[in-house]
DRENVEXDO-885944 format. One record per residue: residue in three letters; x negated, y negated, z negated of N, C-alpha, C in turn. Coordinates in pm, whole numbers, padded with zeros to 5 digits, always signed. Atoms other than C-alpha are relative to their C-alpha. Layout:
! residues N
ALAXYZXYZXYZ
...
//
This chain:
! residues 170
UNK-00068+00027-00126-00107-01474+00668+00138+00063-00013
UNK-00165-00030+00044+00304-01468+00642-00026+00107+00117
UNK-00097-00081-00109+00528-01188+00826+00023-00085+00099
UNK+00012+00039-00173+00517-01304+01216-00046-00062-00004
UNK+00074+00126+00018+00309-01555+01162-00055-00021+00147
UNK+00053+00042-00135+00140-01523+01541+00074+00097+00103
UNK-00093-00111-00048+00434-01261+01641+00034-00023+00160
UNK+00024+00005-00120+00403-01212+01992-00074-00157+00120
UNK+00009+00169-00063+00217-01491+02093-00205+00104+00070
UNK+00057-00075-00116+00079-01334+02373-00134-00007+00087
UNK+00104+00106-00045-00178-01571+02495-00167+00042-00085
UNK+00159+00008+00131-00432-01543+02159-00102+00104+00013
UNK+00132-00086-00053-00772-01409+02263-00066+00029-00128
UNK+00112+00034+00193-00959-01498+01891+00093-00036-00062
UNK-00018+00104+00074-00897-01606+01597-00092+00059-00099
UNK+00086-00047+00109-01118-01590+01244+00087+00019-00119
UNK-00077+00047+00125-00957-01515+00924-00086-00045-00139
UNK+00097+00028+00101-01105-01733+00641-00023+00146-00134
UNK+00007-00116+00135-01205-01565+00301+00114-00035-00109
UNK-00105+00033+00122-00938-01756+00133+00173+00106+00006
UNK-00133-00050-00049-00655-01533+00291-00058+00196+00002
UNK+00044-00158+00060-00622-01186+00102+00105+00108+00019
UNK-00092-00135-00053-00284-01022+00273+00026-00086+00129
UNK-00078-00020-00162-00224-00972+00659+00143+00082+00002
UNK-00118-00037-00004+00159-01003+00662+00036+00085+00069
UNK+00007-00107-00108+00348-00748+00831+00081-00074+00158
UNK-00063+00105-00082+00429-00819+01193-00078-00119+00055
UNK+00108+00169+00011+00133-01126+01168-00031+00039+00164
UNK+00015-00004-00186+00016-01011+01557+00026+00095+00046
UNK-00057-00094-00086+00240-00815+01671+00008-00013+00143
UNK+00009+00047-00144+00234-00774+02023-00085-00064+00050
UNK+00107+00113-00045-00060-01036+02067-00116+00121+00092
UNK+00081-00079-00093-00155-00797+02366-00129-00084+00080
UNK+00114+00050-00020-00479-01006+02428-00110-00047-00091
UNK+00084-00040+00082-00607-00992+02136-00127+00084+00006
UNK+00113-00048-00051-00968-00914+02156-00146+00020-00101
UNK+00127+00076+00094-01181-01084+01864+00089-00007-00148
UNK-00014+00022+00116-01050-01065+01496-00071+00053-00097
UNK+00068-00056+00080-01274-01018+01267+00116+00035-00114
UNK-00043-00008+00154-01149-00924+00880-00070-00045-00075
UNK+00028+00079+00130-01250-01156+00610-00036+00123-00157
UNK-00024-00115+00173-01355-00950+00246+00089-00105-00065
UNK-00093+00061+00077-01075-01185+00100+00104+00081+00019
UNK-00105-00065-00063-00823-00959+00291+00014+00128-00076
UNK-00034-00148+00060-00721-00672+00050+00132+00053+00016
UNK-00125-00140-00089-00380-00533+00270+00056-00034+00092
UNK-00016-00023-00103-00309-00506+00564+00162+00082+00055
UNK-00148+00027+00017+00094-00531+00640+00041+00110+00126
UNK-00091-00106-00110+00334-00271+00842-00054-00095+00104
UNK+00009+00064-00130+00314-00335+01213-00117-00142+00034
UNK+00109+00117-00018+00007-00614+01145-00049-00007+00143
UNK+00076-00021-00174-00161-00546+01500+00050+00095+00077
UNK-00099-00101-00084+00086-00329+01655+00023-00049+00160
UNK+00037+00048-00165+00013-00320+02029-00136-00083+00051
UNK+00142+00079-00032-00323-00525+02025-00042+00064+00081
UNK+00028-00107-00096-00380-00330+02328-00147-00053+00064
UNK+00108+00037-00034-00724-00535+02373-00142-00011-00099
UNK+00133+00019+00063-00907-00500+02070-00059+00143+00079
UNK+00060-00081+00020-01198-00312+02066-00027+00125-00104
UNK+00038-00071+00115-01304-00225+01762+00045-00090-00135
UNK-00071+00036+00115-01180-00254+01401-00094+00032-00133
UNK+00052-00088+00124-01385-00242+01083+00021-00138-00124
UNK-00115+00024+00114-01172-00300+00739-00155-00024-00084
UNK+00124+00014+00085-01451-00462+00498+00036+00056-00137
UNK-00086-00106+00143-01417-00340+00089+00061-00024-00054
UNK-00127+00036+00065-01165-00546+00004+00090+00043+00023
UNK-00151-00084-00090-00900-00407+00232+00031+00152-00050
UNK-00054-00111+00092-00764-00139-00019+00130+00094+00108
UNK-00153-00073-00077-00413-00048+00210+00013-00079+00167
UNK-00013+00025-00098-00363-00021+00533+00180+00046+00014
UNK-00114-00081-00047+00006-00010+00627+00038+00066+00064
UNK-00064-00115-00141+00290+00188+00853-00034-00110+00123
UNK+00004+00056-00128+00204+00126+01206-00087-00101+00002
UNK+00072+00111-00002-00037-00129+01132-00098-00032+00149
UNK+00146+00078-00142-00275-00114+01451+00089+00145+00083
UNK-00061-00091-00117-00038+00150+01624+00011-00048+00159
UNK-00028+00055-00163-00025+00141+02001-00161-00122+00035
UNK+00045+00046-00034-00347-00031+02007-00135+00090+00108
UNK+00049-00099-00038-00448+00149+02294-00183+00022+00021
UNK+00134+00061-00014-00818-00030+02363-00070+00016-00113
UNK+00069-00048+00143-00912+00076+02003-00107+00120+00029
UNK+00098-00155-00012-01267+00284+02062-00013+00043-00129
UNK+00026-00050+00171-01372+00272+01678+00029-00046-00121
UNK-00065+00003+00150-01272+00272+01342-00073-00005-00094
UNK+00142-00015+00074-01506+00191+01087+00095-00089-00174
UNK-00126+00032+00123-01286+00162+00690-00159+00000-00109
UNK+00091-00064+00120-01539+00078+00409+00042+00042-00139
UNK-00014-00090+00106-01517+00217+00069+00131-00035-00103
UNK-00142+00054+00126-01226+00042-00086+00097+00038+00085
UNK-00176-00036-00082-00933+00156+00198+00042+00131-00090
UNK-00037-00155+00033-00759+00416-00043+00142+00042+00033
UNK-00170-00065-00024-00420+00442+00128+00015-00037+00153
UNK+00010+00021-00148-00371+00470+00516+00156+00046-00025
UNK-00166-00030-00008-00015+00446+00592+00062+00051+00126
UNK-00060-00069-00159+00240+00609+00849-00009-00036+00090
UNK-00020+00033-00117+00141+00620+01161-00085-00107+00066
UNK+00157+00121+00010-00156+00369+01119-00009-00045+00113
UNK+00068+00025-00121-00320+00409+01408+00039+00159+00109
UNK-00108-00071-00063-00057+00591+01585-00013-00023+00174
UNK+00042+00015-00188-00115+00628+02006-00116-00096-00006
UNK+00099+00091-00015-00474+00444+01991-00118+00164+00048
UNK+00114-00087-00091-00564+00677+02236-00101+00044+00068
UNK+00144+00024-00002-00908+00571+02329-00115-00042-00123
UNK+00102+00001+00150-01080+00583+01951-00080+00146+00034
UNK+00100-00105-00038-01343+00826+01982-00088+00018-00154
UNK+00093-00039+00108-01523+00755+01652+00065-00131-00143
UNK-00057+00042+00094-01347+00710+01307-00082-00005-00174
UNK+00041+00014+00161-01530+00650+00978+00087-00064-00062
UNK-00085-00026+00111-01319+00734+00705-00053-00071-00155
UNK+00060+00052+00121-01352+00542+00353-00032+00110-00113
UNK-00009-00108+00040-01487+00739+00109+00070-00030-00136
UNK-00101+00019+00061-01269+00576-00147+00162+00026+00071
UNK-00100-00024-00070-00966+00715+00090+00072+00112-00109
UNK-00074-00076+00097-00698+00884-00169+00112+00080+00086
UNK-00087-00060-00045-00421+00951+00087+00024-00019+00168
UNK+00011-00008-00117-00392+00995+00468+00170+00025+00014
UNK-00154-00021-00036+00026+00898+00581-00001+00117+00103
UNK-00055-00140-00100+00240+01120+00791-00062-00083+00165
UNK+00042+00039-00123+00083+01062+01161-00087-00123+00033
UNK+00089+00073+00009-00153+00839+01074-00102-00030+00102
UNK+00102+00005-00127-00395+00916+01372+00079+00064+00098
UNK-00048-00031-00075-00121+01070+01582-00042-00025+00081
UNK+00038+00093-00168-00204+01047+01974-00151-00019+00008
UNK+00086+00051-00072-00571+00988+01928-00070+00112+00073
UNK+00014-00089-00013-00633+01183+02121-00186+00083+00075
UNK+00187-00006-00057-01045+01120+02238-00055+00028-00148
UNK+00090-00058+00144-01129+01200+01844-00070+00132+00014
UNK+00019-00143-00003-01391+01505+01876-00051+00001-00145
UNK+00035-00034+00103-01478+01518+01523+00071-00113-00170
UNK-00051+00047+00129-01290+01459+01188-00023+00064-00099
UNK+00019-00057+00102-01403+01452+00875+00042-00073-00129
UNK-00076+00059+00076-01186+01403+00570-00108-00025-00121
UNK+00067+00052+00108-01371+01215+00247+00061+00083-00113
UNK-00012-00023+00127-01439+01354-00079+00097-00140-00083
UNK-00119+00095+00050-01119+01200-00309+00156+00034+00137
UNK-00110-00051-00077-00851+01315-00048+00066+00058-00052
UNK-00117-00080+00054-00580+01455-00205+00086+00053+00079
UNK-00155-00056-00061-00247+01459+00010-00054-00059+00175
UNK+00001+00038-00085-00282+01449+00384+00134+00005+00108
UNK-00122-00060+00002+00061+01381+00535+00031+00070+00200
UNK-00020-00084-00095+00251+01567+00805-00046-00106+00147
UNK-00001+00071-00186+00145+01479+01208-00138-00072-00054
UNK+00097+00078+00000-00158+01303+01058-00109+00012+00115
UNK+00135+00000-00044-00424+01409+01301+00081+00056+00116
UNK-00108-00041-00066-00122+01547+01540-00054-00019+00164
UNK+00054+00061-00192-00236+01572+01974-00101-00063-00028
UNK+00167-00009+00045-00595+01543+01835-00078+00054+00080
UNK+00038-00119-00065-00651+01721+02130-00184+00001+00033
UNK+00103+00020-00016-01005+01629+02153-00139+00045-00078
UNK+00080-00030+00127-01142+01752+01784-00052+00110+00007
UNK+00065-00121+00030-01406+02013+01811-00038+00051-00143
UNK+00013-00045+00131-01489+01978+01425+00064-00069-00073
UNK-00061+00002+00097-01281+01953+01131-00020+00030-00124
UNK+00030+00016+00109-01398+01902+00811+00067-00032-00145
UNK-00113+00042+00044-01138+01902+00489-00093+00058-00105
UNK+00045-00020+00112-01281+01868+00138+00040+00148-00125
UNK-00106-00060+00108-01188+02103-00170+00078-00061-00045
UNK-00112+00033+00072-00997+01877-00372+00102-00039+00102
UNK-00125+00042-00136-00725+01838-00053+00110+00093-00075
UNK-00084-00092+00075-00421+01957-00285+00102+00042+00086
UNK-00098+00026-00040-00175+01890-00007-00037-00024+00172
UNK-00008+00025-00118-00150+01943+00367+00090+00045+00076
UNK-00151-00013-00011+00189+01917+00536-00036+00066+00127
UNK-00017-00037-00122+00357+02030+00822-00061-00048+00127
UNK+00078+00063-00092+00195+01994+01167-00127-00056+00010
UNK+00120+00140+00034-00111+01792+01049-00067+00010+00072
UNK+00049+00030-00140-00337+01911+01289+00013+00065+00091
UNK-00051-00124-00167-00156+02063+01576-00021-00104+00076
UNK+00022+00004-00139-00260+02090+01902-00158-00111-00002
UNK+00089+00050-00008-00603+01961+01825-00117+00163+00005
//
């Protein structure tokens, strides 16, 4: 699916993505604030800057094991986002991901996950429990940032790298 391909098209409740279509451009439903129903195809291995930025109606989101990269901002601002469910092939979450998706409450993490961007979960702020996957290396700054909700926190040994801020005020 090209860059803007359904770019603010405001109206779209559903749609399916076949298995033949293996990158969600960036930008592809942006804004499509009624968005409600998209599944992910296992043909889909990345998932483009700003892809669902504002989908302020999904529910729920779960990345099957093809979907290796998630970009910047990709499902940011999607405030109606309760859960997060990444299976074992997402190994790169990008800046700001899932940035203000302030009603997620429950995030399963891939356990093929190599790197966690800067503010990646910023804002969510109903998360009470995070726990980072064995293979984590670098987790970047603001990632887990107004987390204010996280009673447990869980961070592997091999975590070589954890920046500024990462989880303040959680």
């Amino acid at each position: 699916i090209g860059a803007y391909a359904f770019y603010r098209c405001s109206n779209l409740t559903a749609t399916a993505i076949p298995e033949s279509v293996t990158t969600i451009g960036e930008y592809a439903f942006y804004n499509c604030y009624n968005l409600s129903n998209i599944p992910i195809s296992n043909g889909v291995t990345s998932i483009g800057d700003y892809a669902f930025y504002s989908c302020s109606k999904l529910p729920s989101i779960t990345l099957p094991e093809s979907v290796t990269t998630i970009g910047a901002n990709a499902f940011s601002g999607c405030s109606g986002l309760i859960s997060i469910t990444m299976s074992n092939g997402v190994a790169t979450i990008g800046e700001y991901a899932f940035n203000n998706c302030n009603n997620v409450t429950s995030i399963t993490l891939s356990e093929g996950l190599i790197s966690i961007g800067e503010g990646a979960f910023n804002g969510c702020s109903k998360i009470t429990s995070i726990t980072i996957p064995e293979g984590v290396t670098s987790i970047g700054k603001k990632a887990f940032y107004n987390c204010y909700g996280a009673t447990s926190i869980t961070i592997p040994e091999g975590v070589t790298s954890i920046e500024d801020n990462t989880f303040y005020q959680c």
